[in-house]
N, C-alpha and C positions, 0 to 999 in steps of 0.2 A: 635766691641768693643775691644778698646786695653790701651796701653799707654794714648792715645789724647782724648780718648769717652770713656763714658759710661753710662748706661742706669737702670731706675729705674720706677716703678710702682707705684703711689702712684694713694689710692684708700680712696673713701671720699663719705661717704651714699650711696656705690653699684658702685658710678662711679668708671670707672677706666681711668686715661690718665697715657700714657707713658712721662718720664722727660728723654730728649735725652741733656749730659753734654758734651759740644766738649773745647776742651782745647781754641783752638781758641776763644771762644765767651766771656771767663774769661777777669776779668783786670788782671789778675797777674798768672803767672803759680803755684806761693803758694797756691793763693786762690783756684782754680783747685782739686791740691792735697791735701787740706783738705778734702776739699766737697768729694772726692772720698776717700778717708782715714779713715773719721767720721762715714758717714752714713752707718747704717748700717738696717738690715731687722727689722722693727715695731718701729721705729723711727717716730716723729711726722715733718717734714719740712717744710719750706718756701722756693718755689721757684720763682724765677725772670725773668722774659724771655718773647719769642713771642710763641703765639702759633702755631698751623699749625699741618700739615700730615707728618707723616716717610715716607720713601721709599717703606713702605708696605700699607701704608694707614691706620695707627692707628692713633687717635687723639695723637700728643705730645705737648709739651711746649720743647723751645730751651732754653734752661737755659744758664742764663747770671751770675746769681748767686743764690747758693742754701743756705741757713741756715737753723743749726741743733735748730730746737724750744722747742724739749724735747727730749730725747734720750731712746730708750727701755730699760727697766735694765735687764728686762730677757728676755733669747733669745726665740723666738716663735714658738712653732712645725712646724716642715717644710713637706711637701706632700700633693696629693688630698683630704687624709683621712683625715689629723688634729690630732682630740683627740681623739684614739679609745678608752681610757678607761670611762667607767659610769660616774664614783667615781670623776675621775676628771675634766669630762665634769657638774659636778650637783654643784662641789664647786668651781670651778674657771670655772662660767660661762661666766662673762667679756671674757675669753680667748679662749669658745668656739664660741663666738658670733664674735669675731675679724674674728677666723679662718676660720668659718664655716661659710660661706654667705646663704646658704640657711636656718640653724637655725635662723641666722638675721631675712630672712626674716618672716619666719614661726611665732616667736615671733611679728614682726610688725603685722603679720592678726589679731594674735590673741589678740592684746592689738586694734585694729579698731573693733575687735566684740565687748569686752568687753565692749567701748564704746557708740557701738551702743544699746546694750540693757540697759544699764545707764540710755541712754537717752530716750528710750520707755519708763521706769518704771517711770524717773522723770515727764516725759509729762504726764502722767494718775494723 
């Protein structure tokens, strides 16, 4: 990654694929340097491209062209941990659930139980 590439994560329901940007695959070296200038970490994007494997064998997308669809307005804890405080993992839970994949998922079981016993009581 330098000048000509560079490379971004974009994650959608747990997936993850990597978006590899080569200056080369641009129509315009402007467009290029937006796309790399814009975007920034918890940004919403559209990208344009083929897909295929990196040179490590991660699923990517060769981006032909990327657009910014919503832009983050605040910046998003960054590390393995996230949110270590309570107080603001319980009121700005949208922001733990971004951050914390495993709370994601924790909340999906438990909204599939809840479900399921719904639908025991209605069937009786």
């Amino acid at each position: 990654a330098g000048n000509k590439m560079f490379f971004h994560d974009v994650v959608s329901e747990g997936t993850k694929v990597q978006v590899i940007a080569q200056k080369q695959n641009f129509a315009s070296e402007a467009e290029f340097e937006q796309a790399k200038s814009y975007i920034r970490r918890g940004d919403i994007v559209g990208v344009l491209g083929s897909p295929g494997r990196s040179k490590k064998g991660e699923l990517s997308i060769f981006a032909t062209k990327i657009t910014l669809l919503s832009p983050c307005l605040h910046n998003l804890p960054k590390g393995p941990a996230g949110i270590k405080d309570p107080e603001i993992r319980y009121r700005n839970r949208y922001l733990d659930l971004i951050v914390n994949p495993s709370n994601q998922r924790t909340f999906q079981i438990r909204a599939q139980i809840v479900n399921h016993i719904r639908r025991f009581f209605d069937a009786r």
